[in-house]
VOLO-404371 format. One line per field, with one value per residue (C-alpha): residue number from 1; residue in one letter; y, x, z. Coordinates in Angstrom, 3 decimals, padded with zeros to 6 digits. Example, Ala and Ser with C-alpha at 12.3 -4.5 7.8 and 13.67 -1.06 7.14 Angstrom:
REM VOLO-404371
resi	(1,2)
resn	(a,s)
v	(-004.500,-001.060)
u	(012.300,013.670)
w	(007.800,007.140)
REM end
This chain:
REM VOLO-404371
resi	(1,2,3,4,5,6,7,8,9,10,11,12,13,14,15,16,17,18,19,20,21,22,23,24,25,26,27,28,29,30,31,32,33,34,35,36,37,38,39,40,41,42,43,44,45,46,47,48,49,50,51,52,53,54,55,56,57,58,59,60,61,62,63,64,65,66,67,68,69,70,71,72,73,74,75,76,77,78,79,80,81,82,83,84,85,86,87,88,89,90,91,92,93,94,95,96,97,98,99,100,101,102,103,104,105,106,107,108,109,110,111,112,113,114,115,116,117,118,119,120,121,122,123,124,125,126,127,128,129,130,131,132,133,134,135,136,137,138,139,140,141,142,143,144,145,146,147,148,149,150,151,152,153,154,155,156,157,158,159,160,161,162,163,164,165,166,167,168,169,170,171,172,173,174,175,176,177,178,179,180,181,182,183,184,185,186,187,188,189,190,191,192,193,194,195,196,197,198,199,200,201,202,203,204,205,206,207,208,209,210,211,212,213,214,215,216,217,218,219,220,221,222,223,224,225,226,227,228,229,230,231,232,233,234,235,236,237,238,239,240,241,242,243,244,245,246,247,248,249,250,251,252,253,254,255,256,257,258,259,260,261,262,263,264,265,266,267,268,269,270,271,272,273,274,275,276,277,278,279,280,281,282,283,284,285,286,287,288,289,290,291,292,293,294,295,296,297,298,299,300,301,302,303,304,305,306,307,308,309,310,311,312,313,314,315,316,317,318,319,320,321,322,323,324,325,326,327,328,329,330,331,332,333,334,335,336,337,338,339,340,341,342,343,344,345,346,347,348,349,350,351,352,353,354,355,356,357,358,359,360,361,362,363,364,365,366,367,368,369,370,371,372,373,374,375,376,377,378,379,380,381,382,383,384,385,386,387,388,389,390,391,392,393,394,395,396,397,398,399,400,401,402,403,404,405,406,407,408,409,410,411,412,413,414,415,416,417,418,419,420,421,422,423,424,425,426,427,428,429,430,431,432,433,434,435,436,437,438,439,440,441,442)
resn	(x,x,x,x,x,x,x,x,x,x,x,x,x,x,x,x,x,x,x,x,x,x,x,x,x,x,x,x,x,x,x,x,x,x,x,x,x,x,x,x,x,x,x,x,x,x,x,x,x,x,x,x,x,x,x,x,x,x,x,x,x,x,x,x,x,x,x,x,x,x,x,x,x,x,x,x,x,x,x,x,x,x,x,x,x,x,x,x,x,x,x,x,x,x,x,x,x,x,x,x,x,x,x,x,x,x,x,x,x,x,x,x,x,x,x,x,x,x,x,x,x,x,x,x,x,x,x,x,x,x,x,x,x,x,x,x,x,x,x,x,x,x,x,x,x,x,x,x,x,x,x,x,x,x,x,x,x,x,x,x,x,x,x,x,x,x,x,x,x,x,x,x,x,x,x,x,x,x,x,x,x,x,x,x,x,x,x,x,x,x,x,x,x,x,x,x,x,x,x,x,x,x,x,x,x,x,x,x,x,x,x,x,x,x,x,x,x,x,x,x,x,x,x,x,x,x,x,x,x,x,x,x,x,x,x,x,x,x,x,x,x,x,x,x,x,x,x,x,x,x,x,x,x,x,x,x,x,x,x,x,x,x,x,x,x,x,x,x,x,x,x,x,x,x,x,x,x,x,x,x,x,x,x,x,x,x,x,x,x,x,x,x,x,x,x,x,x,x,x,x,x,x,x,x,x,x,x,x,x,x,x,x,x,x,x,x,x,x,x,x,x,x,x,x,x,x,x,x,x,x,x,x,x,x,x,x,x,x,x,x,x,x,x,x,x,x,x,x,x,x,x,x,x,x,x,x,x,x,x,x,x,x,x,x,x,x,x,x,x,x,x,x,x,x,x,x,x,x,x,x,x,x,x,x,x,x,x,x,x,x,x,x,x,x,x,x,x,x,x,x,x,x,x,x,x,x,x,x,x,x,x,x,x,x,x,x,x,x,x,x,x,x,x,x,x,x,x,x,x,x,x,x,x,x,x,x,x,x,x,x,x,x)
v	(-025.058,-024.840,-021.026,-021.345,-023.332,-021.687,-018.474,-020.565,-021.338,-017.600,-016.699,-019.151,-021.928,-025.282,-028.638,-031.582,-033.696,-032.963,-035.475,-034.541,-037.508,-038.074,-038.930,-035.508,-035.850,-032.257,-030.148,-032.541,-032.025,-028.380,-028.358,-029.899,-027.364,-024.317,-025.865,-025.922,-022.733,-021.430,-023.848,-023.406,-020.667,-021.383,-020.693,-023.367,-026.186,-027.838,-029.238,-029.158,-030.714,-034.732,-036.558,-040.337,-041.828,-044.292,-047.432,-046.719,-046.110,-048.546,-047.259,-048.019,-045.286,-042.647,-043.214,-042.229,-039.338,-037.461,-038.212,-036.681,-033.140,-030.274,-030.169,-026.509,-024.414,-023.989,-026.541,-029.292,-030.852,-034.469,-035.371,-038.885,-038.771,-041.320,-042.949,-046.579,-046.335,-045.478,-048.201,-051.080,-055.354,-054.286,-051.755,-053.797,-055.220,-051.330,-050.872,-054.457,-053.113,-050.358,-052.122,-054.130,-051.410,-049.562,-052.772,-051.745,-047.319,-047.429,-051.028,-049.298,-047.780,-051.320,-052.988,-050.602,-050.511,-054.346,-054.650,-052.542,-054.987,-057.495,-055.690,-054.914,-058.310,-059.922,-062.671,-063.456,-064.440,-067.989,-067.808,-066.732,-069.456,-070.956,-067.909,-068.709,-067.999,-071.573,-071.585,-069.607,-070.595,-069.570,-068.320,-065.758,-064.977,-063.945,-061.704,-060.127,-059.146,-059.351,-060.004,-060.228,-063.491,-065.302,-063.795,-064.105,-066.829,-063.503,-060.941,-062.605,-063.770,-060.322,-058.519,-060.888,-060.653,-056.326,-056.565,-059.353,-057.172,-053.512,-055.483,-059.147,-060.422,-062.281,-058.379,-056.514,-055.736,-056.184,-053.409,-053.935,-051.995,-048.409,-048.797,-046.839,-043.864,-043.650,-043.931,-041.141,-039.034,-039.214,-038.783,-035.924,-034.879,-032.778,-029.090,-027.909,-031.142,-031.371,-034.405,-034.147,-037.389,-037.533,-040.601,-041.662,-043.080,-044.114,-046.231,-044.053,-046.727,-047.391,-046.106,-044.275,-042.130,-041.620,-040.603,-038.114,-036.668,-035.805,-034.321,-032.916,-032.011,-033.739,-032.409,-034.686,-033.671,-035.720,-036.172,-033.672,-035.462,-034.895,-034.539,-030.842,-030.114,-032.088,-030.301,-026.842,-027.135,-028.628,-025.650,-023.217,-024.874,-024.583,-020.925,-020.545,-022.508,-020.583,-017.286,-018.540,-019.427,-015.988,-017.291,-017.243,-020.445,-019.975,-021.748,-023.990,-024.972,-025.443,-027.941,-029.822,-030.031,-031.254,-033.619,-035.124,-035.642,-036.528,-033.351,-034.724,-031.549,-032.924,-034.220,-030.868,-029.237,-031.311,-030.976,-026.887,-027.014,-028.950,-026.553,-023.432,-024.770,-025.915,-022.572,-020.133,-016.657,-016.924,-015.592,-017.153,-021.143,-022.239,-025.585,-026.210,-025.903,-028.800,-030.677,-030.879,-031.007,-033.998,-035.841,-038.651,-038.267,-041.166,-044.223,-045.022,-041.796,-042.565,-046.239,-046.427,-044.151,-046.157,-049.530,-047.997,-047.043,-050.925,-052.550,-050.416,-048.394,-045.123,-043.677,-044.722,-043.383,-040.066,-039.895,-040.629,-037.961,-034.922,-035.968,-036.102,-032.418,-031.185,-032.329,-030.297,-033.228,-032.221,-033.161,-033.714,-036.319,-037.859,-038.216,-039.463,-042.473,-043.430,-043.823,-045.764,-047.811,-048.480,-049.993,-052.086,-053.670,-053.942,-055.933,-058.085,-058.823,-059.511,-062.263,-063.836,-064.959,-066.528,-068.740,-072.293,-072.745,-068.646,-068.833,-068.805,-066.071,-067.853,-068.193,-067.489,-065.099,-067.553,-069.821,-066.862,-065.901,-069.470,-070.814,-067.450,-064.578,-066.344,-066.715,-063.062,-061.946,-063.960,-062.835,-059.462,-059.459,-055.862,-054.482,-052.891,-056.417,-057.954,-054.629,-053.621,-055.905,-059.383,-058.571,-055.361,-057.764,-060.493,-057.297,-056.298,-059.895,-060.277,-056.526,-056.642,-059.137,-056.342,-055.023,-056.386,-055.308,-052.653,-050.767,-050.541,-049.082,-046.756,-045.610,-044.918,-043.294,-040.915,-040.132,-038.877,-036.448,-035.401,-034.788,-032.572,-030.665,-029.800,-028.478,-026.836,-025.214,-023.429,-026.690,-026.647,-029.540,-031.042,-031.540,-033.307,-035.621,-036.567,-037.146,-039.762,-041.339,-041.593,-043.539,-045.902,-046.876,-047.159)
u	(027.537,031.177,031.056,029.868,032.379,035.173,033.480,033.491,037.587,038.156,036.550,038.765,036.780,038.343,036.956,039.115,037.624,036.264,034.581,034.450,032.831,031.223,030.811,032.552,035.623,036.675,034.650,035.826,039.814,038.610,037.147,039.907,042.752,039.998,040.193,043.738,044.332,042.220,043.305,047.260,048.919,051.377,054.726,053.337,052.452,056.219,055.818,052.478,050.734,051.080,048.990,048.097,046.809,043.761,045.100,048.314,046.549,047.964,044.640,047.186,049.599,046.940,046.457,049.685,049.680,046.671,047.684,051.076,050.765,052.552,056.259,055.798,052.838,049.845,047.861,048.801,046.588,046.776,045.033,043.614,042.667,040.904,039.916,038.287,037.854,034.280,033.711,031.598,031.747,029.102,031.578,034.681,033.250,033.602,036.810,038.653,037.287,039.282,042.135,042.370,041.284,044.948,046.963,047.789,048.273,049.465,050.544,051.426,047.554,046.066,048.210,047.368,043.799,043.977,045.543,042.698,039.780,041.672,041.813,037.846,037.467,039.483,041.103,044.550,047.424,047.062,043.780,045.204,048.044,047.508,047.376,044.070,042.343,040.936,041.254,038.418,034.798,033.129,030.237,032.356,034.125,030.990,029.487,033.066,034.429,031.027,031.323,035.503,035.443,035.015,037.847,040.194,042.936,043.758,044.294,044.913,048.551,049.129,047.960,049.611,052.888,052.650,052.127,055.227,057.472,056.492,056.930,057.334,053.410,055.431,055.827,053.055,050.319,046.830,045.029,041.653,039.762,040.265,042.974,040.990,040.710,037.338,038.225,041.093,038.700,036.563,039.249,039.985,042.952,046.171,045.124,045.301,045.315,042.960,042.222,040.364,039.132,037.763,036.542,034.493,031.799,030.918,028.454,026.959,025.724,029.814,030.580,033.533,031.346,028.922,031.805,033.165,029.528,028.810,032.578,033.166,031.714,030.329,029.687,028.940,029.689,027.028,026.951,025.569,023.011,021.795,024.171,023.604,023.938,027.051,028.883,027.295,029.611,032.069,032.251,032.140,035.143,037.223,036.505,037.484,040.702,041.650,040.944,044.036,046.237,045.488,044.346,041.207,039.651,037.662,034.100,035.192,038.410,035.907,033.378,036.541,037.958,035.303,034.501,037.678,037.633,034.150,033.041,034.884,036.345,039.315,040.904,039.933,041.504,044.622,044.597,044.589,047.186,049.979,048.221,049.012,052.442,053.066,051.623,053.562,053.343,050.258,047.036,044.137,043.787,041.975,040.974,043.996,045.911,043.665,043.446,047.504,048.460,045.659,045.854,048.872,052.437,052.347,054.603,056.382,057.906,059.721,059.593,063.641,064.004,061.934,063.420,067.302,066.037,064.326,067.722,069.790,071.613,072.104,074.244,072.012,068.429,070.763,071.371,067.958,066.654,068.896,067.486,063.954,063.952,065.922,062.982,060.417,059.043,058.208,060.018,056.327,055.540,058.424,058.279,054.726,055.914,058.804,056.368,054.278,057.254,058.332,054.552,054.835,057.581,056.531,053.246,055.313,057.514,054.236,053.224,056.582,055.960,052.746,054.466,055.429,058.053,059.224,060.172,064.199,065.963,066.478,062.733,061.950,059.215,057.224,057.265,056.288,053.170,052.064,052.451,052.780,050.822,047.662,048.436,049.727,045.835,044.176,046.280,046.099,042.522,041.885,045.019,047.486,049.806,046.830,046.102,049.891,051.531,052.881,056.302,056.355,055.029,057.832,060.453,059.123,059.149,062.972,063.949,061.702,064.326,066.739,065.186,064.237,060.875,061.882,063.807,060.858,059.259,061.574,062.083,058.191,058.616,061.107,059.258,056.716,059.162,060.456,057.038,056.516,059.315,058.978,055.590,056.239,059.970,062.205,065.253,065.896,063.841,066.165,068.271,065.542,064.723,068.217,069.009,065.781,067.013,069.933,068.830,066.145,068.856,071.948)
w	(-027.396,-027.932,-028.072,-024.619,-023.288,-024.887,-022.786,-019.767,-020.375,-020.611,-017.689,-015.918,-015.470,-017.159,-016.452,-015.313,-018.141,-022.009,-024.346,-027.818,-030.638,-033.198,-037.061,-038.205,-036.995,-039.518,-036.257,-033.770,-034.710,-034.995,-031.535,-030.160,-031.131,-029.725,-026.710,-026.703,-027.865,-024.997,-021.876,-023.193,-024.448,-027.194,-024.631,-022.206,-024.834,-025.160,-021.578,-020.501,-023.466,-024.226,-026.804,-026.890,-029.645,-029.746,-031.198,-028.989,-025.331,-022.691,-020.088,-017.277,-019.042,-019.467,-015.779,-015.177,-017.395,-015.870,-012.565,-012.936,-012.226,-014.622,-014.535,-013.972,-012.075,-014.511,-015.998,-017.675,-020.535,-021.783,-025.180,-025.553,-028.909,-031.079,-028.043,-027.899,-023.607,-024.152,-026.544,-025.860,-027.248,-029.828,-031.828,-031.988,-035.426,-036.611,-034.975,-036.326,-040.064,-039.669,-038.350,-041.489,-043.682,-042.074,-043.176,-046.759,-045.976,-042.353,-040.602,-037.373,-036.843,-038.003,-035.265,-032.475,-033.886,-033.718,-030.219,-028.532,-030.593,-028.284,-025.368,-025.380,-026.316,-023.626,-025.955,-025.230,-027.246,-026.773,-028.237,-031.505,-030.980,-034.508,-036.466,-037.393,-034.342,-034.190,-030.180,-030.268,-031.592,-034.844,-033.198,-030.823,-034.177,-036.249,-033.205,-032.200,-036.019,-037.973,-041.808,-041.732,-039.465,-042.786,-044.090,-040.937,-042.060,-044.896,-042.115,-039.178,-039.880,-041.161,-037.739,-035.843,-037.602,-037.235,-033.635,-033.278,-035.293,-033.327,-029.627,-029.265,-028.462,-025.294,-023.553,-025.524,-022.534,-024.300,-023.017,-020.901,-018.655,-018.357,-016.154,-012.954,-015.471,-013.684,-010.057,-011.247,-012.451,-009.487,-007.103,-008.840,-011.174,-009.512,-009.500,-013.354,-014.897,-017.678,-019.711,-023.462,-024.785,-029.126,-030.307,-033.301,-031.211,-027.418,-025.775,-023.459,-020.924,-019.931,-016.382,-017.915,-019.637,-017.106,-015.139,-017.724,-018.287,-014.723,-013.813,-017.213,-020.753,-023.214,-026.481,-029.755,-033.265,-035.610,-039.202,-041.519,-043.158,-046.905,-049.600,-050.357,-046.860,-046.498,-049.710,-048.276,-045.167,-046.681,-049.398,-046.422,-044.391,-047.965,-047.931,-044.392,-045.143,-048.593,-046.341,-044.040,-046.742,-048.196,-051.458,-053.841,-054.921,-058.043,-057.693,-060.895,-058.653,-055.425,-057.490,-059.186,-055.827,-053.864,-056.328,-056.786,-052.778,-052.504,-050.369,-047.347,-045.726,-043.965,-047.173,-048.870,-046.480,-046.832,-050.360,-050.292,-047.516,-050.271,-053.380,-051.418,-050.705,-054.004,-055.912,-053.391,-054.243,-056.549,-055.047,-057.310,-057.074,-060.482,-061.941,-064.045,-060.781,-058.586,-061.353,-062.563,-058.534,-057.570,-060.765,-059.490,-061.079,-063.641,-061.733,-064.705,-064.320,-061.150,-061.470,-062.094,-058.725,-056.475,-057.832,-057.180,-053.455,-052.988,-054.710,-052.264,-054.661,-052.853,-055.536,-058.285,-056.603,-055.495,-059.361,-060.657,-058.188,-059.367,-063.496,-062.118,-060.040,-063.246,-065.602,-063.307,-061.675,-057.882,-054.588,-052.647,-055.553,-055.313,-051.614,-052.077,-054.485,-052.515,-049.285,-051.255,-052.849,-048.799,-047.661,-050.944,-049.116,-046.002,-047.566,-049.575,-046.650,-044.684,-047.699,-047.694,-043.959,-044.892,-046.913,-045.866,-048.698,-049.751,-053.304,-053.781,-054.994,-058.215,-059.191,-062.664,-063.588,-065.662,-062.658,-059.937,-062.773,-062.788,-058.855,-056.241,-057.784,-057.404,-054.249,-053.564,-054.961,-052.815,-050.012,-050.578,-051.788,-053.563,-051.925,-053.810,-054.184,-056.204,-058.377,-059.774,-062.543,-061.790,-062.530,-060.175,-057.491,-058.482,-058.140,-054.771,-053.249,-054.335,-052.895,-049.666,-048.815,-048.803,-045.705,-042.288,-040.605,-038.343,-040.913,-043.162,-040.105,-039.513,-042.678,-042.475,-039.224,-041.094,-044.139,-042.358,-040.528,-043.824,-045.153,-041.845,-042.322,-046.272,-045.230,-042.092,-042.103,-044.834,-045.067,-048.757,-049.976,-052.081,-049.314,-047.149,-050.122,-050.719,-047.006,-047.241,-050.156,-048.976,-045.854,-047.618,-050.456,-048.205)
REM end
């Protein structure tokens, strides 16, 4: 089907409206960019093609953005993507778990994710008053967030204090509605406007998608069911990817591969992307190479580093840096710790505000064992707080006081642009690491 509507696209006929869901989101992504790559060419796409995210949509914004019309004749396309407009009351229990599932890896996604469960279910603010959620009832609990209602008074305060910190909950809009996306779309969109809408899943009885379906094109991506069937496709995307990287994956490197990502294509896809950087000029990916660039860098390795950059000891990390790079050890694992050092802090932070009485400065460590880290494990639950030692946990809670909130965020905001541009531009990478350390230790 999507053969047919790329055809359609080339012969000049575009919808005003695309739907693309379902369960594999690997041929849903790869859907998406097709029909980009056919509705925009490449010379066009700086100002005539805006993405919103799904746990960032404000449906009174995306209003606004596909009623605009291009800066410039042509078409314009805007990209909703990761959409929750076409969900319904019944999947907000799916889209809460992975709003706290996003707490520990990326706190920005699980308070956007967590600010459209509200917005679908209409509670307010005030509802959530006590930080508990006691203002509203058990039984509305249970059927709006399923099996994690039990568990709220762990995540709650932890959701609540991400959205506070991003944009003070007194000013934060909770989106609801669609905005009169529908009425919009029915009106009909300024000539060459085009709007292209992924999600996970819909409910098909909303008007919004009835809408969409009768103006536009729908076309759902399931789930390859069966687990040979599932690592058959998978194994055939790999190949297709290799093929553009213009290397050879050995079958030995392809099995060790898929099974160290579980035969999900969009990490294995991922995962050749930072081997082919890594390798550079060599053609033939074996399983020595997936298995030395996948297996983790030991911590302890870097462990001095990251504790410099959480003290705040510029000159110190700077220093630690140029012994590691000179040892062989690699700028992308590096990067990759020092992220993952930076979200330590921002959960510890997080944990500190739970607390009634914060421990002093001063604490001792046999003190902190005995009377806060049970505390921290029940708090974090599983997370990543409750599985590293107790004295790496008493370290972080003493340096996460070094930062305030948004800086953690933006120093997240800017590893991620450093990661972007080690992978997608020639900057000497020891120069983009040591600008980064630079700012997370100054």
């Amino acid at each position: 089907m999507l053969k047919d509507i790329l055809q359609e696209i080339r012969r000049g006929k575009v919808s005003p409206c695309y739907l693309l869901w379902g369960e594999d989101d690997y041929s849903t992504r790869k859907a998406l960019d097709s029909l980009i790559e056919e509705i925009l060419p490449p010379g066009d796409r700086t100002l005539s093609l805006f993405y919103i995210e799904g746990e960032q949509e404000d449906p009174d914004l995306v209003v606004e953005a596909v009623r605009t019309p291009a800066l410039l004749s042509g078409r314009k396309v805007v990209v909703i993507r990761d959409t929750n407009l076409f969900r319904s009351k019944s999947d907000v229990p799916s889209l809460l778990a992975r709003s706290i599932e996003s707490l520990e890896r990326d706190p920005r996604k699980a308070a956007g994710l967590f600010m459209q469960f509200l917005g679908i279910t209409g509670w307010s603010w005030d509802d959530l008053r006590d930080e508990a959620g006691n203002g509203i009832p058990d039984a509305e609990w249970k059927r709006m967030a399923g099996d994690a209602a039990d568990r709220r008074r762990t995540w709650l305060p932890r959701l609540l204090a991400l959205c506070e910190d991003s944009e003070k909950k007194g000013s934060r809009k909770i989106p609801g509605g669609d905005g009169g996306l529908e009425t919009a779309l029915k009106q009909g969109l300024p000539e060459g406007n085009c709007v292209i809408f992924t999600a996970s899943g819909i409910d098909q009885r909303k008007a919004l998608f009835k809408t969409v379906a009768a103006l536009g094109v729908v076309v759902n991506f399931a789930a390859v069911k069966g687990e040979s069937k599932q690592k058959e496709l998978a194994r055939g995307i790999l190949r297709e990817e290799v093929e553009k990287e213009g290397k050879i994956l050995t079958p030995e490197a392809l099995e060790t591969l898929g099974k160290q990502m579980g035969y999900d294509p969009r990490r294995m896809v991922s995962e050749i992307g930072k081997l082919a950087s890594l390798l550079g000029d060599k053609k033939v990916i074996d399983r020595s190479d997936v298995e030395s660039a996948v297996d983790p860098l030991r911590e302890e390795s870097v462990f001095s580093l990251t504790e410099a950059a959480a003290r705040r000891d510029a000159a110190d990390a700077l220093r630690l840096f140029n012994v590691l790079t000179s040892q062989g050890v690699h700028y992308l694992a590096v990067l990759s710790l020092l992220i993952r050092e930076l979200r330590l802090l921002l959960q510890a932070k997080l944990f500190l505000r739970t607390m009634q009485r914060p421990p002093g400065q001063g604490m001792e460590f046999g003190h902190f064992q005995a009377s806060v880290y049970p505390q921290v494990k029940k708090w974090a639950e599983g997370g990543d707080l409750a599985s590293i030692h107790p004295f790496v946990v008493f370290n972080l809670l003493k340096a996460s006081r070094n930062f305030e909130f948004s800086e953690l965020f933006q120093l997240l905001d800017y590893s991620l642009e450093t990661d972007r541009l080690l992978k997608t531009t020639g900057t000497d990478p020891l120069v983009l690491l040591e600008s980064f350390i630079s700012k997370f230790a100054k």
